[in-house]
N, C-alpha and C positions, 0 to 999 in steps of 0.2 A: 281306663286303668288308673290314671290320675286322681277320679273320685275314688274310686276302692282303696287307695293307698293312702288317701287323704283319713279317709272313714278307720282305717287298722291302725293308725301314728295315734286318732283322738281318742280310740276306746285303750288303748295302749296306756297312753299316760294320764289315761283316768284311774289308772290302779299306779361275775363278769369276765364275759369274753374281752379278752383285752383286746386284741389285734380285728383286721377283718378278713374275717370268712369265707373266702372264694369258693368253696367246695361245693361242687353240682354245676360250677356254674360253666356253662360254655367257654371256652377262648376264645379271644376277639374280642374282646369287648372295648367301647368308646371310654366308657364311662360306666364308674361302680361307686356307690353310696351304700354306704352302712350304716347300719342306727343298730347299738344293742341298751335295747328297750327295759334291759332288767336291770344296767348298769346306768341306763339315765333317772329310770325308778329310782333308785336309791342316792342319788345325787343331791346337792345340794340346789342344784337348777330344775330340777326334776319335780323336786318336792315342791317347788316356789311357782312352777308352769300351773303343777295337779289343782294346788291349793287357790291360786288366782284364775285360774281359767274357767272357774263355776262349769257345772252339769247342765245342759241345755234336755230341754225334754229330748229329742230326737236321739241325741247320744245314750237317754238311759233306754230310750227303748229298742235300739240295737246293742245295748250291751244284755237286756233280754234278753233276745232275742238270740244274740251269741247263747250265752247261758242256757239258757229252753230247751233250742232248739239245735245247737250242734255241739253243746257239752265243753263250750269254751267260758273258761274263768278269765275275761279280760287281761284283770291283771298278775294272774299266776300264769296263766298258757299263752303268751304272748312275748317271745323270746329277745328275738332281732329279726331284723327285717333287709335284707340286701337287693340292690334293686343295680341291673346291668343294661344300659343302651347299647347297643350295636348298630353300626354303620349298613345305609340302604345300599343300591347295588350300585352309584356311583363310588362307595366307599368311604362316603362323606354320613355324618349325621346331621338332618334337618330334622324340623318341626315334620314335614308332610313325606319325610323317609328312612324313617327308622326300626330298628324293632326293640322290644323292651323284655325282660324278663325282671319277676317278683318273686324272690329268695320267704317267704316266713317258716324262718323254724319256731318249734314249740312243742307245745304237747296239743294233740287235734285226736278226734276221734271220726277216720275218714268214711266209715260205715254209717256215722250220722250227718256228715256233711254231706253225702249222697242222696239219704232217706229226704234227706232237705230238698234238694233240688229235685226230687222224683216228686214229691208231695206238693211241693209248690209249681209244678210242669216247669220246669227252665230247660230253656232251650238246650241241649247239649247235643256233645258226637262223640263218640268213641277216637279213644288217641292210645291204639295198643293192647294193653291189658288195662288203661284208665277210663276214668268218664270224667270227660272235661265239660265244665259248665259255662255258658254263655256268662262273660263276667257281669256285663250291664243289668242283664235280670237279676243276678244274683245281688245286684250291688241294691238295687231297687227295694228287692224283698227282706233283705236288712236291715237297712238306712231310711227305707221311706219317700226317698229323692231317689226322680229320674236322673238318670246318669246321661252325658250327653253323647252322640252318637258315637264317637269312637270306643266306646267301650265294648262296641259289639267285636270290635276286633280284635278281643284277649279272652281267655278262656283260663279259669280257674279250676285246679285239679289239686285234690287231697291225694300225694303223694306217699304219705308213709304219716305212723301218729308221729312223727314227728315234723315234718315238712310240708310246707300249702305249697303249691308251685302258680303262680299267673305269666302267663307268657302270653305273648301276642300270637295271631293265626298263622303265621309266617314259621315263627319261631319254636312251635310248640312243643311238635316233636325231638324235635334237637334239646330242648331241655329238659324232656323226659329223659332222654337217653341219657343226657350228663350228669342227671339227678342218680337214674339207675346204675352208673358205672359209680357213682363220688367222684366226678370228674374232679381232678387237682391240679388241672392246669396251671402253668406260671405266668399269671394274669397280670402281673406286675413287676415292672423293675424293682431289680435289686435291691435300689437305695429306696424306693419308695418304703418295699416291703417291709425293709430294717425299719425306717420310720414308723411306718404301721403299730408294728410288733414293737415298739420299743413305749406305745402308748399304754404303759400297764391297768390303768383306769379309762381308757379311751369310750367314748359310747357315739362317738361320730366321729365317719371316718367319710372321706372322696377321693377319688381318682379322677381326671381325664385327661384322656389323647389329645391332644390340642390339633394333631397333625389331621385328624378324625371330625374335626367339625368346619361343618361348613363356612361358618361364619367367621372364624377366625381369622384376624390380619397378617398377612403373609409379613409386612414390615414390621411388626413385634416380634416374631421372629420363636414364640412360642412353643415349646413343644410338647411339654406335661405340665399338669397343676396335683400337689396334693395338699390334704388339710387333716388336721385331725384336731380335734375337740374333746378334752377332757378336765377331770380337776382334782388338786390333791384337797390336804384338810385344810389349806389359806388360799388357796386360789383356783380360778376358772383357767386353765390353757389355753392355748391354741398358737399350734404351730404349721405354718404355709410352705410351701415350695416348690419353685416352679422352675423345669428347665429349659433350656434353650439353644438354639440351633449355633449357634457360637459363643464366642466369652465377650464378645463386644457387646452383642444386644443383653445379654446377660448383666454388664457392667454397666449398661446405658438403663435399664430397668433398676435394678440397684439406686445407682443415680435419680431416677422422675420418683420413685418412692421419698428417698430422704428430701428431698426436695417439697413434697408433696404434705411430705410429717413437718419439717420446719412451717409452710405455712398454715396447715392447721392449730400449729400453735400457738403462731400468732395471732391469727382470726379466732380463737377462741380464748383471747388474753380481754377482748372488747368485750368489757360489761356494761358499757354506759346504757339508762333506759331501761337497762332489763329488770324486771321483778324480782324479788329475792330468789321464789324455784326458779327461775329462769338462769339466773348469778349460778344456783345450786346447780343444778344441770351442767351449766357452761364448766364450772370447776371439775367434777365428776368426767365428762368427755375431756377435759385438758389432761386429767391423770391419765386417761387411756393409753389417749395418742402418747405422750411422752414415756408409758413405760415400754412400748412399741421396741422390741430389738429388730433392725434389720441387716440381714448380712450374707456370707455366701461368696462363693469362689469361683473360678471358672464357669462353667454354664450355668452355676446355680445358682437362683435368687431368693432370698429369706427373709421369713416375717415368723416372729414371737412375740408368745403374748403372756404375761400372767400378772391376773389383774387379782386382787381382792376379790373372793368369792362371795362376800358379805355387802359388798358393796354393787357385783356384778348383779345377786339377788334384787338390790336396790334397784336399779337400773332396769331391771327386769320387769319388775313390780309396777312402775310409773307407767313405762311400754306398753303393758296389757290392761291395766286402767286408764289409757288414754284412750286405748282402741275401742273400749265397750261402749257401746250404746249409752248417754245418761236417761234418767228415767223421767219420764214427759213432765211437764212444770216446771224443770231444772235447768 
């Protein structure tokens, strides 16, 4: 499931809902990510990802491929993408016990996304009145890339022309059923949801249970995280917030944060030795950290952010041209 969702994010912003999207989706859930793919399109971060991230052969030949063959325009029928963990039967979420479900609204033409999987033999099984498709095959016949074994454990169902649904074996049926009612569950706290909703440009949103994972330190005391990411016409946002099982570990988190910002500031005051971009760099993160607000009341602990979007681009840009490969002799 991991590869497929990896493979829909890159054909995605190879080509706005403000808030996020719960609807279809099960109650219960650990954990819910949002991405609205039309509202990061047209962003300023969005344009700066498309434009630096060069077309690798393999991407244009499953966006073919999409195009051809299931009658999807990458970047016109590729909406938002909502993706929900739910806790195994201990109640907890791990790596090796969890289930997932894969929200893609859009425009889909589900009669050719069938013809696809029947034409190409992909494994499937009937789930109701649908046909769900083995996701790994399908991800293979795609992308071109073996997928690795867990992916035989999610199955891909064209829902409605507007909705893909990937859910894991476990999960599957249950989020048929949620999809067929528009389930509206209240998936989220109150205060989250205001936050949510109050991101009128938002194109990334999270939630998690903190109470829900397994790995979580009981002595942080932890109880939800949210984030949401957006930008106006000067800056990139981002605002965090996390609550907690009292106002003490609440206050004492508050506290390791500002603590944490003072000394990043000072360790990033050291230019000595460094190379001009290195000096340039250094300066650039010094503005970050120091426009950092952090704040919050009783159980709740706060981080904001709004940085220069011109210069966020900047930062961006260096990111993804340090990661690429240089070209041999170089």
């Amino acid at each position: 499931m991991r590869r497929l969702l990896a493979l829909i994010l890159l054909l995605s912003v190879s080509s706005a809902q403000a808030e996020l999207n719960t609807e279809s989706l099960p109650a219960g859930a650990a954990g819910i990510v949002g991405m609205d793919l039309k509202a990061f399109q047209a962003s300023k971060v969005g344009q700066a990802f498309e434009k630096l991230g060069g077309v690798k052969a393999n991407q244009l030949e499953a966006t073919r491929k999409l195009s051809e063959q299931l009658g999807i325009d990458s970047k016109k029928d590729l909406h938002e993408i909502v993706i929900a963990v739910y806790p195994g039967a201990d109640g907890k979420v791990s790596e090796n016990d969890a289930s997932g479900i894969v929200l893609i609204r859009g425009k889909f033409l589900p009669a050719r996304i069938n013809a696809f999987g029947q034409a190409n033999n992909i494994p499937s099984k009937t789930a109701g009145k649908y046909q769900a498709w083995e996701a790994g095959a399908f991800i293979e016949k795609i992308s071109g890339e073996k997928p690795k074994d867990n992916a035989k454990d999610a199955y891909i169902v064209a829902h409605s022309d507007n909705l893909v649904i990937i859910a894991s074996t476990q999960f599957l049926e249950r989020a048929l059923a949620s999809a067929d009612r528009r389930e509206k569950s209240a998936l989220l706290p109150s205060n989250v949801a205001a936050q949510f909703a109050a991101a009128r440009a938002g194109w990334f949103t999270l939630y998690a249970d903190a109470t829900k994972m397994k790995d979580a330190k009981p002595e942080v005391g932890a109880e939800s995280l949210s984030l949401v990411l957006n930008e106006n016409a000067a800056d990139l946002r981002l605002a965090a917030a996390a609550g907690f099982v009292s106002e003490d570990k609440a206050s004492l988190m508050r506290k390791q944060l500002a603590g944490l910002q003072a000394m990043a500031t000072i360790g990033l005051m050291n230019a000595d030795g460094k190379s001009p971009e290195e000096k340039e760099n250094l300066t650039l993160l010094s503005e970050l950290v120091q426009k950092i607000r952090l704040g919050g009341e009783g159980k709740t602990a706060t981080l904001e952010l709004d940085f220069p979007i011109d210069k966020a681009v900047q930062a961006l840009t260096k990111a993804i041209e340090k990661s690429q490969p240089k070209p041999a002799g170089k």
